[in-house]
C-alpha positions in Angstrom: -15.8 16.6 25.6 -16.1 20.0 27.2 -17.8 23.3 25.7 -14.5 24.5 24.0 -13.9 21.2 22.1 -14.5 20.9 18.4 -17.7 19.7 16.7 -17.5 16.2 15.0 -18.6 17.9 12.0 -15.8 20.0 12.3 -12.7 17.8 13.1 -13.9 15.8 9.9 -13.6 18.8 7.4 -10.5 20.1 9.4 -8.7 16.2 8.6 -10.5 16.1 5.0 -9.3 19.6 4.2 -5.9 19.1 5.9 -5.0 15.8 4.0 -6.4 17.3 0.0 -4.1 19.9 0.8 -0.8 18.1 1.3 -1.8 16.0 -1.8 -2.5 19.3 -4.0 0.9 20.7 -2.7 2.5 17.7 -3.7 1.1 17.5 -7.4 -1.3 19.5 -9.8 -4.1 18.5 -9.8 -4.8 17.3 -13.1 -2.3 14.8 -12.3 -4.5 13.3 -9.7 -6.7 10.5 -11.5 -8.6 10.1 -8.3 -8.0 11.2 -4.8 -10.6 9.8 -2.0 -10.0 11.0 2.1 -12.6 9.3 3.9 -12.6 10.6 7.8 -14.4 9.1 10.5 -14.2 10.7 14.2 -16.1 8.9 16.9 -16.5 8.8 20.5 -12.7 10.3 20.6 -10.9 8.5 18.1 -10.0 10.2 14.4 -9.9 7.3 11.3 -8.3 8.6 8.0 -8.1 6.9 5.3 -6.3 8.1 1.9 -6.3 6.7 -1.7 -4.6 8.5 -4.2 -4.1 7.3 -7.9 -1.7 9.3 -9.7 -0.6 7.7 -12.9 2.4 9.4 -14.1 3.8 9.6 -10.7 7.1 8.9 -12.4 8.2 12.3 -12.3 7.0 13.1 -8.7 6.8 11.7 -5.3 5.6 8.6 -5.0 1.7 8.4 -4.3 1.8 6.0 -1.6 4.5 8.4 0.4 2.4 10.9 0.0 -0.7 9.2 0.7 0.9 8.5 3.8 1.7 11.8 4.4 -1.4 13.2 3.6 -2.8 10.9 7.0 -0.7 12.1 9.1 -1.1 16.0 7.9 -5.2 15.4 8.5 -4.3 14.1 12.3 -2.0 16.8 12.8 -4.2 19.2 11.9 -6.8 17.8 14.2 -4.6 18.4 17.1 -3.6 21.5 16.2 -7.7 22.3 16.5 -7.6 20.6 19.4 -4.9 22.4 21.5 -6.5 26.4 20.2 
């Protein structure tokens, strides 16, 4: 890890903040019973994890999609960090 690289500390938040966001663009938020992004980034390698219970999803997108989605927004947003 060189100088310029990002804290630990700071790709977590960036992945956390990254992954709440797609969810709370998806749905309001008092639709969301219980949303939990847990974010582990060690020795080079970035572990999300994204639970999301919505229970009148009927009208929306389902919550596994965008649980899904929500991942892959908190990686991108990693590499995005990674490459400024």
């Amino acid at each position: 890890m060189s100088e310029a690289d990002p804290s630990d500390e700071e790709v977590v938040r960036v992945a956390a903040e990254a992954a709440e966001g797609l969810v709370f663009s998806r749905y309001k938020q008092s639709a969301v019973r219980d949303l939990d992004v847990t974010v582990t980034f060690e020795e080079g390698v970035l572990e999300v994890d994204v639970y999301l219970n919505v229970p009148d999803a009927a009208d929306g997108p389902e919550p596994e999609g965008v649980a899904d989605d929500a991942a892959l927004a908190a990686r991108e947003a990693v590499d995005d960090l990674f490459e400024a």
